[in-house]
Each structure stands twice: as C-alpha cells, then as structure tokens.
C-alpha positions in Angstrom: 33.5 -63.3 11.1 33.5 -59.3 10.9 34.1 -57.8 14.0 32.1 -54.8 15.5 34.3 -51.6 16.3 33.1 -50.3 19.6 32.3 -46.7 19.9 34.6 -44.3 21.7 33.4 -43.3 24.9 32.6 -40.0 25.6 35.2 -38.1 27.8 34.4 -35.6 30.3 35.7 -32.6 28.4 33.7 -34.0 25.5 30.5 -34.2 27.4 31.3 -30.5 29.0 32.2 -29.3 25.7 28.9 -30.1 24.3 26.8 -29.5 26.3 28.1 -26.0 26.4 27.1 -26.1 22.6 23.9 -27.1 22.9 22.6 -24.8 25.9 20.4 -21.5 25.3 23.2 -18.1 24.9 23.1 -16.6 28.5 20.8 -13.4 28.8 22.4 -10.1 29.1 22.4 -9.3 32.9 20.2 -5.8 33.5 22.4 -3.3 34.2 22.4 -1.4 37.7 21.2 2.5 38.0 24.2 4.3 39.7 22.4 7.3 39.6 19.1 9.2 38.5 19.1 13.0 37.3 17.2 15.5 36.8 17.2 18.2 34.4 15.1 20.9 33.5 13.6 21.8 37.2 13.9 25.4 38.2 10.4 26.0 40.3 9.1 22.2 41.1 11.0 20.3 44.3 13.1 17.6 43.7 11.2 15.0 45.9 8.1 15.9 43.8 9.2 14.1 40.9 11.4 11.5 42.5 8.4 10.4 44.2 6.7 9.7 41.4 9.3 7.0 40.1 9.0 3.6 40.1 12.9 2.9 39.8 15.5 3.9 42.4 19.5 3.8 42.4 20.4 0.5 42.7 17.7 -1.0 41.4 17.5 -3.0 38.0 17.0 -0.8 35.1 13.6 -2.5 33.8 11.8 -1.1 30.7 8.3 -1.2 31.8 9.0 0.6 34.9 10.8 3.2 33.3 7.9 4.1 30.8 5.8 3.9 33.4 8.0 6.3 35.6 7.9 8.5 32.2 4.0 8.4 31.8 3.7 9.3 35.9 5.4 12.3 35.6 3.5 13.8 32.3 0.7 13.2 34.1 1.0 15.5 36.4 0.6 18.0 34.4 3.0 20.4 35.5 5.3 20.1 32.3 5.2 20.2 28.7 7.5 17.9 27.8 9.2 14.8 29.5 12.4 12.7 28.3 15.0 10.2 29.4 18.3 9.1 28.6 20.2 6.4 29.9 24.0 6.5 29.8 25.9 3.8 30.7 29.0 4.3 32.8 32.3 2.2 32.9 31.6 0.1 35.9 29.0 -1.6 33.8 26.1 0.7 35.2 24.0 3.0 34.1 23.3 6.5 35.1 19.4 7.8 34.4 18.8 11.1 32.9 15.3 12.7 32.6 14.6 16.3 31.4 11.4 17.8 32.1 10.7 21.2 31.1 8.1 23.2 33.2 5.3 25.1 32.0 3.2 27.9 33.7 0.7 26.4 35.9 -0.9 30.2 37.6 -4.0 29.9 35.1 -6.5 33.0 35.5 -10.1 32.4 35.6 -12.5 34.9 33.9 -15.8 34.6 32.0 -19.1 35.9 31.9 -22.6 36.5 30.5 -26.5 36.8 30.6 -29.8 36.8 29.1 -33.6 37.1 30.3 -32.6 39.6 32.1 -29.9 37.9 34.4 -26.1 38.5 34.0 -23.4 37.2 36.0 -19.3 37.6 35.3 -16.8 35.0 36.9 -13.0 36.2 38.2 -10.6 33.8 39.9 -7.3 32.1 39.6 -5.9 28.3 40.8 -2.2 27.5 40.2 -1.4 23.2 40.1 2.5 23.7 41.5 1.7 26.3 44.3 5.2 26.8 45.6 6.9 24.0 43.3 5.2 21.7 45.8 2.1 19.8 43.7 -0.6 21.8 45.2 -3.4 23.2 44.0 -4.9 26.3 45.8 -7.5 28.5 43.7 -9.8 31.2 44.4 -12.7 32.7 42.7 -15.4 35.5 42.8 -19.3 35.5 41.2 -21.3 38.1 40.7 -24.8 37.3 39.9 -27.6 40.3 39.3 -25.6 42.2 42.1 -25.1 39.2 44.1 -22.1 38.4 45.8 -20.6 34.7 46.2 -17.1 33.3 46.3 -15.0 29.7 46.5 -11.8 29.1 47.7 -10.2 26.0 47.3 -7.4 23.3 48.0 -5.9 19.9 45.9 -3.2 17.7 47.4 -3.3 15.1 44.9 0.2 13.2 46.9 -1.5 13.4 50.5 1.3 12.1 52.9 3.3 11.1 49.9 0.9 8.6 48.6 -1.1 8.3 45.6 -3.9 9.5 47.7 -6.1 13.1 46.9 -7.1 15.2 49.5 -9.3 18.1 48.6 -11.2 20.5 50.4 -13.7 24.1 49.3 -15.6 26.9 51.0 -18.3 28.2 49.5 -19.9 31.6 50.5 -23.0 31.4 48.4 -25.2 34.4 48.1 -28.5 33.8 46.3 -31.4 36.0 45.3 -34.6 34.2 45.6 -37.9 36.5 43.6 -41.3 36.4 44.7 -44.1 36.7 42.3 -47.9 37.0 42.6 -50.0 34.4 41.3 -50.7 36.9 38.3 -47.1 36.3 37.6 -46.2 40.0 38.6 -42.6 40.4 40.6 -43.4 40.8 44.0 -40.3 41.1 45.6 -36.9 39.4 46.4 -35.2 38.1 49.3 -31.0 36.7 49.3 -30.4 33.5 50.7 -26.4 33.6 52.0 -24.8 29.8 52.8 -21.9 29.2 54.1 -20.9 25.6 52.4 -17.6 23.4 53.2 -16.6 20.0 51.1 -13.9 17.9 52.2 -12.5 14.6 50.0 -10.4 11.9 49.8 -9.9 9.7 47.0 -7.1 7.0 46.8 -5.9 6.1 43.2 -5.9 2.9 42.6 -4.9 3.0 38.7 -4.0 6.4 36.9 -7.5 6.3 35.2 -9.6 4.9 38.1 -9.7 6.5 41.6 -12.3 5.8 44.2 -13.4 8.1 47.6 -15.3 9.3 50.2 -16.1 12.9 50.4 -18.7 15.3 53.2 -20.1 18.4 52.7 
C-alpha cells in the first residue's frame, strides 16, 4: 500500500514572503512643494500671479493643477510667454519655478474715417496691468462731423480677489440730430449731449463661460 506524502505546511515567513511577491509595486508617493518662484516679474505684483495658482507650498505637486496653474496665468494676458520648472531638492521635495516674461500692455487707440459726407477720427488708450495690479483703465475721445463725445473706462477682472469681473464706463455722448423738409432739403440740426454710466459684474464660472448682471 503506497503511502501519500503530506504537503509541507506553509510557514509564516513563507506566507509573508509571498504575498509580498504577488502584491501591486507601491506607487511613487507625490512629492511635497517646498517652495514656488517666480521669475521674470519686473512691473506685475507678486500676489497677482500667485493668486492665480491652484497649488500652494505644501501642497502635493499634482500635474493637472499645475497645467492648469500654467494655462491661468497665459490667460491673463499680460505676458508673452509662461514656463515652469520643477527642481527637486534633497529632502525629497520639490521647489516650483515659473518664468513669465512681461509684455507691454499701454496699447494706444487711434483710427478714423468717412464717407457721404460724414467723418469721424477715434483717439484713446487702455493699459490691462495699470500699476502691475491686473487693472484695466482706458480712455478715449470721438469726434464725429465736429461733434464732441468721450468714454472712460474701468476692468477689475479679480474683484476682491475672486474670479469675479467688475466693470464700469462713462459715456459723454454728443450727437447731431439733422432736420430735413419733406422735399428732402436740410433744414437744420440740433446736438443731443447724454451723460451715460454702465456698471457690471460677471462671475466666471469656467475660463470660457462667465455669466452677470450689469445696469446702465
């Protein structure tokens, strides 16, 4: 009669052993940001770019939030080109680099024309980074047939540091209004002058959709 050989049994180490053999590799743990940096600034604040940031020292260093830090800032328009680094330190963290490099934002305003016997010429300027600080504030004069009528104007697209856009004009609108006999001969002319004032407030809810209210 053959006799059966029992199987070993299965230590502890043995069971430890392979089960460490058999589970999943461990992920790489996300290194930490020890610090963020910027370079390239000479005219725009600090806290205007650092507010636009979705990642903040301490944080995780996460991918998507970093693009999407990247694609914030170039979307304010105020620089021609935006970059990042990341360099990693000997602690096991990770310092943030991003160079920005500012372009002129005073833009001047100018045009003009006619035809059937009406001319007009347009002179103004608006800068997007008045004072480094994200706000627009623009001016700008029309003269139409002799007429005088002008705009001035103010953006704050970060209104109490949220992604909210307050914006406000005054018009002074001078208008010349003809009168003409029923022949079709000129008559005369009068000016109509209005005094007009628009206030807004939009709140962004996704960098290509906004929705507001706004008065005049």
């Amino acid at each position: 009669m053959a006799l059966r050989r029992r199987p070993d049994p299965i230590t502890p180490a043995l069971l430890t052993l392979t089960l460490l053999l058999l589970a999943p590799p461990a992920a790489a743990e996300t290194p930490r940001i020890a610090a963020i940096d910027f370079e390239g600034l000479s005219s725009t604040d600090l806290d205007v770019v650092e507010r636009e940031l979705l990642l903040h020292e301490g944080d995780a260093l996460q991918e998507d939030a970093l693009q999407e830090s990247i694609q914030r800032l170039k979307n304010l328009r105020i620089f021609s080109a935006v970059t990042e680094r990341v360099e990693p330190l000997d602690d096991g963290r990770v310092r943030l680099v991003i160079t920005v490099a500012e372009k002129w934002t005073l833009l001047p305003i100018a045009r003009g024309g006619g035809g059937g016997g009406s001319t007009f010429f347009i002179l103004g300027a608006y800068d997007i980074n008045t004072a480094g600080r994200y706000l627009e504030v623009g001016g700008q004069y029309q003269n139409l047939n002799g007429s005088h009528s002008g705009v001035l104007w103010f953006r704050d697209p970060r209104f109490l540091n949220e992604r909210l856009l307050l914006s406000t004009d005054v018009w002074s609108l001078a208008q010349i209004r003809r009168l003409y006999t029923p022949e079709g001969q000129l008559e005369g002319a009068w000016t109509l002058d209005r005094l007009k004032v628009n206030l807004g407030l939009q709140s962004e809810l996704h960098r290509l959709l906004r929705v507001g209210v706004g008065a005049e």
